[in-house]
C-alpha positions in Angstrom: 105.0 89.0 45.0 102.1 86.8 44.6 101.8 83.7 45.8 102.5 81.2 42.6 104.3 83.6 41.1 107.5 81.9 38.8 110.6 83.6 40.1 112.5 80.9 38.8 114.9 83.7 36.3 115.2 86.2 38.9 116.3 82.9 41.8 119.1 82.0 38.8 120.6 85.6 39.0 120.4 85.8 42.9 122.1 82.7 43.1 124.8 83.6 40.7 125.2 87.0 42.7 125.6 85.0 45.8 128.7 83.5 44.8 127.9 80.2 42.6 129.7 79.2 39.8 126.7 77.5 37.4 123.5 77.1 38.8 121.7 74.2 37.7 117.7 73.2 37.4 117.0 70.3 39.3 113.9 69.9 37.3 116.9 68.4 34.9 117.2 65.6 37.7 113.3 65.2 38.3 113.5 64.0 34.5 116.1 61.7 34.9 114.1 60.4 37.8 111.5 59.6 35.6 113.3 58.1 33.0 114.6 55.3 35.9 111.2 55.2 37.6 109.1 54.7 34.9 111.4 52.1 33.4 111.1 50.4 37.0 108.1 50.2 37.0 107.7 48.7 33.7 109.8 45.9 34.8 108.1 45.1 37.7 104.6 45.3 36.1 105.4 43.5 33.6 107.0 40.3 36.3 104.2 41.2 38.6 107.2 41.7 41.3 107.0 44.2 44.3 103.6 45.7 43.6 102.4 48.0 44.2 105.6 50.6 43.6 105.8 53.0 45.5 107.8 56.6 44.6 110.5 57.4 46.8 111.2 60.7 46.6 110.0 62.6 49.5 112.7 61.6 52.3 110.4 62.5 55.3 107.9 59.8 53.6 111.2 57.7 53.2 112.3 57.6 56.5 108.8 56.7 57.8 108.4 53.6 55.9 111.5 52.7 57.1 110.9 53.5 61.0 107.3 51.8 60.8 106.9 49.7 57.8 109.8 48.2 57.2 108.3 45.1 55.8 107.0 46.6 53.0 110.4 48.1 52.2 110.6 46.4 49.1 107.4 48.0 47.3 109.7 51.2 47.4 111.3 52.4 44.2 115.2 52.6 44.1 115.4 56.0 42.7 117.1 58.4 44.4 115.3 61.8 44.6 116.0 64.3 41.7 118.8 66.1 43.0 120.4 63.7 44.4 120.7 62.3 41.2 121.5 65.7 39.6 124.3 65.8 41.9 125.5 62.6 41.2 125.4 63.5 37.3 127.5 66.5 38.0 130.5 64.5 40.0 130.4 62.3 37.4 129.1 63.2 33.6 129.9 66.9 34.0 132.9 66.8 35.7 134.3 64.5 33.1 132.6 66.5 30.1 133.8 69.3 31.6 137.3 68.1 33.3 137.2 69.2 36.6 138.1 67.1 39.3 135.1 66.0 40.9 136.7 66.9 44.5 136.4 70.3 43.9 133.1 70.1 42.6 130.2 71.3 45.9 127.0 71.2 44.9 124.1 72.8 47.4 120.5 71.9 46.7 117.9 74.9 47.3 115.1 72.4 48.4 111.6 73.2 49.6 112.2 70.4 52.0 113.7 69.9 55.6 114.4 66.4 55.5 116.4 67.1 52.1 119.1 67.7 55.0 118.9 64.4 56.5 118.7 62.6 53.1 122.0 64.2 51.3 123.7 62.2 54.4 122.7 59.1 54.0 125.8 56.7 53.9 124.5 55.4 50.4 123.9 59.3 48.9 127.6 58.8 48.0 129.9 57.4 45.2 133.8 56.9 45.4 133.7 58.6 48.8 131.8 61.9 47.6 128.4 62.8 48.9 126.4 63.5 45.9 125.4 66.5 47.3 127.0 68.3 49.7 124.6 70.8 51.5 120.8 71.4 51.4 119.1 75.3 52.2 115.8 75.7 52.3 114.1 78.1 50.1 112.9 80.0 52.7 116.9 79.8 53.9 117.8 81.3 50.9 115.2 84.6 50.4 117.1 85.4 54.1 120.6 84.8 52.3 119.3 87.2 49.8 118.4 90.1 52.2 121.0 89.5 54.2 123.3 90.1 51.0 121.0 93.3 50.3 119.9 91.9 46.6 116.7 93.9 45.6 115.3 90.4 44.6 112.1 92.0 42.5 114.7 94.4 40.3 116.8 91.4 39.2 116.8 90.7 35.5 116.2 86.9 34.8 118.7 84.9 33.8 118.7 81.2 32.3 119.9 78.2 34.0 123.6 76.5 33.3 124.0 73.9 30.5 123.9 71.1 30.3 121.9 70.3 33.0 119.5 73.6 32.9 116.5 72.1 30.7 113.5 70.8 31.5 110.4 69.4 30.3 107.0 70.4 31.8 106.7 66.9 33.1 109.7 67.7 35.7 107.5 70.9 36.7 104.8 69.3 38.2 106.6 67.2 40.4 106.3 69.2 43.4 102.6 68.6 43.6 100.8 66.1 44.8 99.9 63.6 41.8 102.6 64.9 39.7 105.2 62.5 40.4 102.8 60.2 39.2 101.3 61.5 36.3 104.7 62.6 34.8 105.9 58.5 35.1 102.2 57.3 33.7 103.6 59.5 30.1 106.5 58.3 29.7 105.4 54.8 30.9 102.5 54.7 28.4 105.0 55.8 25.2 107.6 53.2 26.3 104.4 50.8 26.9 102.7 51.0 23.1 105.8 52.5 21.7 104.5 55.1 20.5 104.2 59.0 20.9 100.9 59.7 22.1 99.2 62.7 22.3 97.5 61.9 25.7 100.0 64.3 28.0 97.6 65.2 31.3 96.3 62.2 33.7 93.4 64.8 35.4 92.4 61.7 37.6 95.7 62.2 40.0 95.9 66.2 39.9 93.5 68.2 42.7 94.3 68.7 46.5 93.0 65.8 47.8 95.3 63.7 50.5 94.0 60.3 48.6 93.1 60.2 44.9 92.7 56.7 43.2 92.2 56.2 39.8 92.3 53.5 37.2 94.5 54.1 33.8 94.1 52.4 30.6 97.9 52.0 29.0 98.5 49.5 25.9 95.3 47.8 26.9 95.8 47.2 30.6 94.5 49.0 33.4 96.6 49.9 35.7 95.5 51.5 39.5 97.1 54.1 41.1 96.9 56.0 44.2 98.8 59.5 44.8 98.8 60.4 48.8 100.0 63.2 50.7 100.1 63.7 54.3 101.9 60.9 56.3 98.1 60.2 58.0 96.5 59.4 54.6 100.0 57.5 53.8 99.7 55.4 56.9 95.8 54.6 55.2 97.2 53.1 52.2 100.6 51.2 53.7 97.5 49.8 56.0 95.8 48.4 52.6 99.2 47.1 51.4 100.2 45.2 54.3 96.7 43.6 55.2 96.4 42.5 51.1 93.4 44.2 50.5 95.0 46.9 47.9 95.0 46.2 44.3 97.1 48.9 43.2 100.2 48.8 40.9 101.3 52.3 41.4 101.4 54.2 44.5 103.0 58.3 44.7 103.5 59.0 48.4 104.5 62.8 49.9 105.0 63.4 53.3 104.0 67.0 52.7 100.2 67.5 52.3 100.3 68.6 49.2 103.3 67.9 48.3 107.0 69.6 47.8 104.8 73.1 47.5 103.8 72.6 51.1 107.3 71.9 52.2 109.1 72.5 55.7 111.2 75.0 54.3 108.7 76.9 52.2 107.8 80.6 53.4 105.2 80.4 55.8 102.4 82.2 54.9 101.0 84.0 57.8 97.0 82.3 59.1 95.2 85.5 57.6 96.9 84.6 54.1 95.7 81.3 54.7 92.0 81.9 55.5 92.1 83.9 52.6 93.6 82.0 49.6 94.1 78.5 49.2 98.1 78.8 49.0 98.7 75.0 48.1 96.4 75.4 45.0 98.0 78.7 44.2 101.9 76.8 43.8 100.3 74.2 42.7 98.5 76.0 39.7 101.7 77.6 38.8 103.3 74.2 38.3 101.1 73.5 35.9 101.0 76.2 33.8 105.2 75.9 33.6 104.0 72.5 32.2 101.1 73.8 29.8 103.6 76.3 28.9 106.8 73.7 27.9 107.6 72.9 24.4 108.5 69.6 26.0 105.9 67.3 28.2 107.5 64.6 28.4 110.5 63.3 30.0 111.9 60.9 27.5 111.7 63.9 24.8 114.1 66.1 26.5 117.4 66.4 24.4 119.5 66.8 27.2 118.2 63.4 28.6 118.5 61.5 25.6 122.5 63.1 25.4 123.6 61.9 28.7 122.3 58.3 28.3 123.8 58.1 24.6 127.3 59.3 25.9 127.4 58.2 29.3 124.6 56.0 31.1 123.4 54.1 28.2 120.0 53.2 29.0 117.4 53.3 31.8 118.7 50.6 34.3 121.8 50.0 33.4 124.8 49.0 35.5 126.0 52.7 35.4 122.4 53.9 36.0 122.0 51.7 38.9 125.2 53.0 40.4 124.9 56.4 39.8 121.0 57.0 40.6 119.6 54.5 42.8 119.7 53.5 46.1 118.8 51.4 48.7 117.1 51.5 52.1 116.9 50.0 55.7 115.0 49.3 59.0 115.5 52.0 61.2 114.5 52.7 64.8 111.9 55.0 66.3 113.1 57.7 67.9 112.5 57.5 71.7 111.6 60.1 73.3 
C-alpha cells in the first residue's frame, strides 16, 4: 500500500484474527500522557522548578540522558510513555471495571520502536509485582506474524478498536512525529492556562522535518520557548545548551528517532530506491496529521473517555493514584563498554 496510508481498521481485525481478546488504541494512553504532562509542566512553570522539561517518551532518548547526562536527570518529565501507561490502566481501571483478575490480564504493545523492549522491563514499569506491559513487537514484527498466519492483510474489513480504551483525539495522532508531542501538550496547557476553550488547535512553529525547531508561544500572556529535537546528535546540541546555562527554554520534546516514532527501529524499512524517491518520513508524518484534521476531538482534555477514567478512578492530573499508576522515575546508568 502506500506509504502513509492509515491501516489502522484493517491492523484491529488482524490482530483480533491473531488471537487477542480486545485490542486497544494506544493513542488512548498518548492522551492520558498528555493530560499528566501538560499538567507537569504547569506546575513547574509556574514554580520556575526543573526548567526546561523535557518529554520522556522515547526510551532510546531516555536511556541516553541517563548513560551521558545524568545531571540533568531532573529536567525530565515523570511520565511514563503512553502505553506504558495504557497498560497500567488496563491492570488496574479495566480490570476492576471489568472484574478480571489483573494476573491474567497480558498486554503486548505493537510499537514502532526497538527500545520499547528494553523499556517495558524496567524494574519501575511495574505495580504490585505486575509489569505493566508484558511484551513489545515491532510493527514490522507483526506484518511477518501476519503472513506467517496467511491473513490477506489488504482484503480485511476494518474493524474499531475495544472500549473503553479505543478513543482518541487527533492530538494523540500526531504524537509519533517530531513536534507533536509538543504541540499536543502546548493545547491542552493553553486551555488549562486561560481556562478557556480556545479555538487555536495547530502550533505550525513545531511541525516540519527539521532535527531542531525553536519557537516562542504566547499562552495567557506569557511566552513560553520551546524546542522539539529529533536525532540523538541534535539532542546532544540542546542537553549542551542546558548544561552550560546558555538555554532559555521552558519546554523541550526530544526523539531519539529522527523524525520521530514514524522513523522507528521497528518500522518497515523502505528499500534506498524508495528513499531517493519519496520523502518517507513526510509521508507518515502527513498521514498523522490528517487523522488529526480529521478528529471530532483535538484536544486531549475533551476526550470523554479521559474525563471518565479520572472522575471514577484517578481523580485528577497528579494525583496520588496518578503518580503511582503513570509515572516514573529514572537513574544513572553506565556506558556500555565495549
Amino acid at each position: 500500500m502506500p506509504i502513509g496510508t492509515n491501516v489502522t481498521g484493517k491492523m484491529v481485525t488482524a490482530l483480533k484474527r491473531l488471537g487477542f481478546d480486545k485490542v486497544f488504541d494506544t493513542n488512548t494512553g498518548a492522551d492520558f500522557t498528555i493530560m499528566e504532562e501538560a499538567n507537569e509542566f504547569i506546575e513547574r512553570f509556574g514554580k520556575n522548578e526543573h526548567l526546561p522539561m523535557i518529554t520522556s517518551c522515547s526510551p532510546g532518548w531516555v536511556k541516553y540522558i541517563e548513560m551521558n547526562y545524568p545531571e540533568l536527570l531532573p529536567h525530565l518529565s515523570t511520565c511514563k510513555s503512553p502505553h506504558q501507561m495504557l497498560g497500567a490502566l488496563l491492570k488496574t481501571y479495566y480490570a476492576k471495571k471489568e472484574g478480571i483478575d489483573p494476573k491474567k490480564i497480558y498486554v503486548v504493545s505493537v510499537m514502532p520502536c526497538i527500545a520499547k523492549k528494553f523499556e517495558r522491563q524496567r524494574a519501575e514499569m511495574k505495580n504490585e509485582g505486575l509489569c505493566d506491559v508484558d511484551n513489545v513487537i515491532t510493527t514490522r514484527e507483526l506484518s511477518r506474524m501476519i503472513k506467517q498466519a496467511n491473513i490477506e492483510f489488504n482484503k480485511l474489513e476494518e474493524s474499531e478498536f475495544d472500549a473503553p480504551m479505543g478513543e482518541a483525539t487527533g492530538a494523540a495522532a500526531i504524537f509519533g512525529t517530531t513536534g507533536g508531542v509538543m504541540e499536543a501538550a502546548l493545547r491542552t496547557a493553553q486551555d488549562t492556562l486561560t481556562g478557556e476553550e480556545l479555538e487555536k488547535i495547530d502550533f505550525n512553529q513545531v511541525r516540519g522535518g527539521d532535527g531542531i525547531k525553536k519557537a516562542t508561544v504566547n499562552i495567557a500572556n506569557k511566552e513560553i520557548k520551546v524546542v522539539a529535537a529529533s536525532g540523538l546528535a541534535n539532542a546532544k546540541e540542546i542537553l549542551e545548551e542546558i548544561k552550560s546555562g546558555k538555554a532559555d527554554y521552558q519546554f523541550v520534546e526530544i526523539m531519539a528517532c529522527p523524525g520521530g516514532c514514524v522513523m522507528g527501529g521497528g518500522q518497515p524499512i523502505k528499500s534506498s530506491k524508495i528513499r531517493s524517491e519519496v520523502d518517507v518520513r513526510k509521508l507518515r508524518a502527513d498521514a498523522l496529521y490528517t487523522i488529526d484534521e480529521k478528529s471530532n476531538i483535538r484536544k486531549s482534555h475533551e476526550n470523554p473517555v479521559i474525563k471518565k477514567v479520572y472522575e471514577e478512578f484517578l481523580e485528577k492530573p497528579g494525583s496520588y493514584r496518578a503518580e503511582k499508576l503513570l509515572h516514573t522515575t529514572y537513574q544513572k546508568r553506565e556506558k556500555y563498554k565495549i
